[in-house]
N, C-alpha and C positions, 0 to 999 in steps of 0.2 A: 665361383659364383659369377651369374652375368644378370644383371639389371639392364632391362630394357623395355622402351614403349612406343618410342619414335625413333628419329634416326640420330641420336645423340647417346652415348652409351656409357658407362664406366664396367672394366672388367675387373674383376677380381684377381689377384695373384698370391705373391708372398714381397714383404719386404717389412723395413723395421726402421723407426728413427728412434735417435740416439738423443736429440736438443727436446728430452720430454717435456711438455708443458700441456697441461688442460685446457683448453678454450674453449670447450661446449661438450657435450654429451653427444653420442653417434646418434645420430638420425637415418637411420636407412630408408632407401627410397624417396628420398627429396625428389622432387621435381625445379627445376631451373627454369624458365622460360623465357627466350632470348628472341631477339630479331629474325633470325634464323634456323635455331635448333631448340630443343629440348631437350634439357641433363637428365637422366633417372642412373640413380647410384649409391653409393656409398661417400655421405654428406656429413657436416655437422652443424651445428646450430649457427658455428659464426665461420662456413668457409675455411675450415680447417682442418684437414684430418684429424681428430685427438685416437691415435694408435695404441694407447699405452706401454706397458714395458712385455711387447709380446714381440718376437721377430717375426714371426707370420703375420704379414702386414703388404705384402708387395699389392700393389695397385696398377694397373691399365685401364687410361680412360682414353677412351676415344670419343671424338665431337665431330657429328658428320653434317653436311648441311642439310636442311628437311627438300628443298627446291632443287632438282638438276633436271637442267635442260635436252643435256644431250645423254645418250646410253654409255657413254666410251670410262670406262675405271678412272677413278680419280685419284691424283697422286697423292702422296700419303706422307705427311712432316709428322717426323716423332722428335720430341722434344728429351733432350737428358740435363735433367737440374744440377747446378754446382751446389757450392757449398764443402768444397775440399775435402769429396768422399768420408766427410764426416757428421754433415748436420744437412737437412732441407727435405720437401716431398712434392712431388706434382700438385698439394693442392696448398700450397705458401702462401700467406699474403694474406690481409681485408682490407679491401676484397681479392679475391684469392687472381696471384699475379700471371699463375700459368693456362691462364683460361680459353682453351681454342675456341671458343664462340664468338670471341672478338676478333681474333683471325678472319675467321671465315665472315662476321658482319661488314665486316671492311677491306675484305678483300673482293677486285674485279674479278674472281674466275674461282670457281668450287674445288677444294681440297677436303680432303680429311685430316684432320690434325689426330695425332695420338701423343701423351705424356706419359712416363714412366717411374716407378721406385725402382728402387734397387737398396742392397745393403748393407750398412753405413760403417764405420768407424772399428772398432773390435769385433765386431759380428761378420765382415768382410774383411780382416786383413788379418786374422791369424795365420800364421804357416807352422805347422806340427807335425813333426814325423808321425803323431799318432793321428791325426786329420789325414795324410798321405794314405796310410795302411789300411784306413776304413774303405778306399776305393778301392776301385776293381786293377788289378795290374799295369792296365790299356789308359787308366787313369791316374799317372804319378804326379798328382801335384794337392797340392791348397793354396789358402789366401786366393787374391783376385775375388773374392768372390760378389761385389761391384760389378765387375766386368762379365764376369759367369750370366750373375742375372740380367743384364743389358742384353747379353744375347740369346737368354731367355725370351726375351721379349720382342727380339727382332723375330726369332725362330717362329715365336705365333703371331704377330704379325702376317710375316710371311705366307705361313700357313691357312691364317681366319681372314683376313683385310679383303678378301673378296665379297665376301659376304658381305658386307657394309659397301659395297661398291668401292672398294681402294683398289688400287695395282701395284701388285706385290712385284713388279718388276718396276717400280716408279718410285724408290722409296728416300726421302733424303734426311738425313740426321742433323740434327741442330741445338747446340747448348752453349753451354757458356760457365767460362773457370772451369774448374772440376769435370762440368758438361762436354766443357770445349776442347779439353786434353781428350776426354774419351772419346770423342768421335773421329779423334786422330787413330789417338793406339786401336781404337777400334778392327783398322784395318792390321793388323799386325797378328792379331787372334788367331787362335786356330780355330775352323769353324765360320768364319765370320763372312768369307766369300759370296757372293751372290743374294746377301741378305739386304742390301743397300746399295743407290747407288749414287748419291749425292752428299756431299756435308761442309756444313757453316759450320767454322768453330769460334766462337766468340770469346776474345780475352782470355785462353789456355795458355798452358807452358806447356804443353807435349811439343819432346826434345829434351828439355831442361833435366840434368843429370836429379837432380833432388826431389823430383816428380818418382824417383823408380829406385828402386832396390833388386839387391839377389838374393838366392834363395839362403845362403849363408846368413846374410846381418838380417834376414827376416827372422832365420828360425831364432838366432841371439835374443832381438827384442821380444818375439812371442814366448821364447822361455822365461824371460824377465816379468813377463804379463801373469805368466803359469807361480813363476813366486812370488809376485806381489798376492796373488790369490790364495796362498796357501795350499796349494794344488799340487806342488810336488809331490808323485808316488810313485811306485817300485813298478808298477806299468804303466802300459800308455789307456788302456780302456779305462783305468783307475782313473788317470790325468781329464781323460775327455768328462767322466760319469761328475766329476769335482767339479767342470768348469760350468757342464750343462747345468747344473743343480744349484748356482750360484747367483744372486741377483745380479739381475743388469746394472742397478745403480755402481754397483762396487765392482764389477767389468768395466764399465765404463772410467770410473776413476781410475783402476789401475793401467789401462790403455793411456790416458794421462792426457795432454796437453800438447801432443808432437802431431808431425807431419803425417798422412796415411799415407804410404807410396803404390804405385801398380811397381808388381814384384816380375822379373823375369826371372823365369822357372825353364827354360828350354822346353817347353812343350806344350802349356796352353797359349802362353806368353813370351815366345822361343826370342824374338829377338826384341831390344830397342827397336821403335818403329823407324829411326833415318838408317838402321845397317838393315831391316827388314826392305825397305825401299832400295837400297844399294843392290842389295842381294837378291832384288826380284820376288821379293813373298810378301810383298805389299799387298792388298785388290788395289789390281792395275786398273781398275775401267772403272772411277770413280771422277767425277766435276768437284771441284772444291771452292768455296770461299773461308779464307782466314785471313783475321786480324786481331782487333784489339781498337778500347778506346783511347781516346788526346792524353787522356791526365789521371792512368789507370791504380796509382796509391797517392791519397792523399797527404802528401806528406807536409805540406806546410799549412797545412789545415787543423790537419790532428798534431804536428808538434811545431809551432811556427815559429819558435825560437830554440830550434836544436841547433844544437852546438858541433864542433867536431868531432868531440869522441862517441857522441850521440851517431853520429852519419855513420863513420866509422861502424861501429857496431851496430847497426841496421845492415847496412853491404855483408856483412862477414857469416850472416846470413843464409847471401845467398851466392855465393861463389865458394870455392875450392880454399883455403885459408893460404895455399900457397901463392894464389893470385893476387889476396891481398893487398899484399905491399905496393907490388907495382902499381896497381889500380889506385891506390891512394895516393903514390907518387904522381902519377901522370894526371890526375884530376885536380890535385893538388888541395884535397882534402883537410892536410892541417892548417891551411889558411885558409879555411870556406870560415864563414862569419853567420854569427846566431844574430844580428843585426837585421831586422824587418825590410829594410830600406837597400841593404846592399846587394850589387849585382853579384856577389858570388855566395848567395845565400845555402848553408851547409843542407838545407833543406832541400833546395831546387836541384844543388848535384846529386844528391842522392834520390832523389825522383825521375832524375832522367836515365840516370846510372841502374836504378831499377825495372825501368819502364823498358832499357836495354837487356838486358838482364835475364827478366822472367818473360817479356811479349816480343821484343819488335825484333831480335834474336833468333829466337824462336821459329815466328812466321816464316822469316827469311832462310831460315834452315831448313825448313819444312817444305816450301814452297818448292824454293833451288832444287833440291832432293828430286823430288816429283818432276819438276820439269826436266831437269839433267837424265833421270832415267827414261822417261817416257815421251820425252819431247811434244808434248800435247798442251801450249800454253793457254790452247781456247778451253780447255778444261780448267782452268788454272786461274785463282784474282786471290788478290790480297789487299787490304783495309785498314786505314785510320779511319776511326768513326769519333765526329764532332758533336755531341747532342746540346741539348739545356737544360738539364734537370731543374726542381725547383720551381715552377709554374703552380703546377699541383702533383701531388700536395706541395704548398710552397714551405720555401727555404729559405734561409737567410744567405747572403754570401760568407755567412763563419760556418755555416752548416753545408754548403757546398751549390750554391746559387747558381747554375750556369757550367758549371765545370762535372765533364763529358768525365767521369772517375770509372772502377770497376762496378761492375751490374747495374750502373746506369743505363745502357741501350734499354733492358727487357721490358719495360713497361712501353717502350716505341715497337718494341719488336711483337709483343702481343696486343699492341694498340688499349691499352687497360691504364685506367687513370690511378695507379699504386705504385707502390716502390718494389726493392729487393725483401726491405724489412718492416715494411707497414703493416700496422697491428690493429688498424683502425679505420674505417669509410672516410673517404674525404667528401665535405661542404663545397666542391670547387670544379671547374669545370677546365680541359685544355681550352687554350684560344685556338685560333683558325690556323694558326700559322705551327701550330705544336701537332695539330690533327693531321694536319696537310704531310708534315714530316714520317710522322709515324704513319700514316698510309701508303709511302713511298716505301720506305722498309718491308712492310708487308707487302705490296706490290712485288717486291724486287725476289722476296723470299717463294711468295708461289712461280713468278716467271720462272725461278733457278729449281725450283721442284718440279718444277713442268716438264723439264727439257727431256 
């Protein structure tokens, strides 16, 4: 399907969420009318996609601007939402937080913005010897299928974004969490080469061992999925014919409450992306900015009088259980203090201990990697980002007034007066000095799509 009237577009695809919730009835062919573009698409009443429990759901919208001055193709930022390959869609938010029209209102120099779905939770992370066997030989794999449809989408990108005045040789990728890990492993893909040629990753763990799985403890937990469902059978076509014919609600439960990993398969997903960079099968000819924010889990916020054994098991989480020990020796853990007041508060180590952990890690692996192999540091930055959440919609400082957490940037980064999780229109407006920031960000975001 493609809706269109002006130069502001939503295309049609496939994809599916899993965080069901009604918010309004579909309204097809809204119209949006902005400073600079007009939406025509697939809308709903209140800014939200309501999808239902259908997986044919994938969505491409693209937002171009109506005004271009000069004839030369415009670079093309596509957006990939987090939400930990389990819950979110391009149109999140009230008012909806992913919206390239404020981009482009506040940005000095014309882009095309494109948002994307993709596959969520159970529906993109089975791996089944009977999902293998349904492909063609030349295609030995499952699960990934997240990443499958991302570069779905790069592929017609690629392919249409001319048409809309974009340059499919200008393209840069930008997300954040979940987003921000994929536009790492992105290059790691097979297939993925020459589809892109720039990416922001915002606040990801691509690198971090418990981001990724093999294909052995995939298939383990997806047989686990296969008998929570009652789906054991004497074939595999039997197996698939059970699982397809089975409500999403109770897929969904049996999938459960765990991490989704991107699975290396040796073949669509051949290596880790730092041994895929070691080994040269990275795309070498990509500009990157990655980081992360100041004070990315709240952790003495949401538990402000955790204790040690609290810390403790928070960490154990996210490291190797052999690690540990040490790590609690050396941080000195069982004297950190549930005490509000104290300098060794069990909260704050385990925040910085985290912040190491899953982001700052991370980057610096990531980073090193890329430059040690390809000695290109002009291609190369990495990021602490300082924000003030809490303006509008305002915050209390118990609710996180001022303090720069995860998926705080995006509402600066799409210049949009909303949150990650706002359900609701705010009565309020940025000051001067909040405007001023988040126009810097998108400034900074088209220069780095330009290049």
């Amino acid at each position: 399907m493609i809706y269109f009237k002006s130069n502001i577009f939503i295309i049609g695809l496939l994809c599916h969420i899993l965080q069901l919730k009604s918010y309004g009835l579909i309204a097809p062919n809204v119209e949006l009318q902005t400073q600079k573009g007009t939406i025509y698409g697939r809308q709903t009443q209140s800014s939200i996609e309501y999808l239902g429990q259908d997986e044919q759901c994938l969505y491409l919208n693209i937002f171009t601007p109506i005004n271009v001055s000069n004839q030369s193709l415009l670079p093309v930022l596509v957006w990939i939402h987090g939400g930990a390959l389990q819950t979110g869609c391009s149109s999140q938010g009230i008012p909806t937080i992913y919206n390239g029209t404020n981009i482009i209102v506040n940005s000095l120099q014309p882009a095309i913005i494109v948002t994307i779905n993709y596959r969520l939770g159970v529906l993109a992370d089975l791996y089944l010897p009977a999902l293998v066997e349904e492909n063609s030989p030349d295609q030995p794999t499952a699960g990934n299928y997240y990443y499958l449809d991302m570069l779905s989408a790069l592929r017609w990108v690629n392919k249409n974004i001319r048409d809309y005045d974009g340059n499919p040789k200008n393209v840069l990728l930008f997300g954040d969490s979940s987003g921000a890990s994929a536009v790492v492993d992105i290059g790691a893909l097979k297939g993925s080469a020459n589809l892109y040629q720039h990416i922001i990753s915002e606040s990801g763990g691509a690198g971090h061992y418990i981001y990724y799985s093999n294909v052995s403890d995939a298939i383990q937990i997806s047989n686990k999925i296969v008998q929570n469902m009652n789906c054991t059978r004497e074939n595999n076509a039997l197996i698939l014919a059970c699982l397809r014919n089975s409500s999403i609600k109770y897929l969904i439960a049996a999938f459960g409450r765990r991490l989704a990993k991107s699975i290396i398969d040796g073949y669509f997903f051949p290596y880790h992306p730092l041994l895929a960079i070691k080994n040269g099968l990275y795309n070498p000819n990509i500009t990157m900015i990655i980081g992360n924010n100041e004070q990315e889990p709240l952790m003495c916020l949401e538990n402000p009088d955790m204790n040690s054994t609290e810390a403790i098991s928070v960490l154990s989480q996210t490291m190797p259980i052999q690690w540990l020990p040490l790590t609690v020796n050396n941080y000195q853990l069982h004297s950190c203090s549930s005490n509000r007041n104290a300098r060794n508060r069990c909260c704050d180590v385990a925040r910085l201990l985290i912040i190491d952990q899953l982001f700052d890690c991370n980057v610096q692996r990531i980073y090193n990697n890329l430059y040690m192999k390809y000695q290109q540091s002009h291609k190369l930055y990495c990021y602490h980002l300082d924000c003030n959440p809490g303006i509008c919609p305002e915050l209390s400082v118990e609710e996180g007034a001022g303090v720069c957490s995860h998926v705080d940037e995006i509402p600066f980064v799409f210049g949009i007066v909303s949150s990650y999780n706002s359900m609701n229109t705010h009565n309020c407006t940025w000051d001067s000095q909040t405007r001023s920031f988040s126009n810097q960000i998108i400034f900074t975001l088209d220069q780095y799509g330009s290049k």
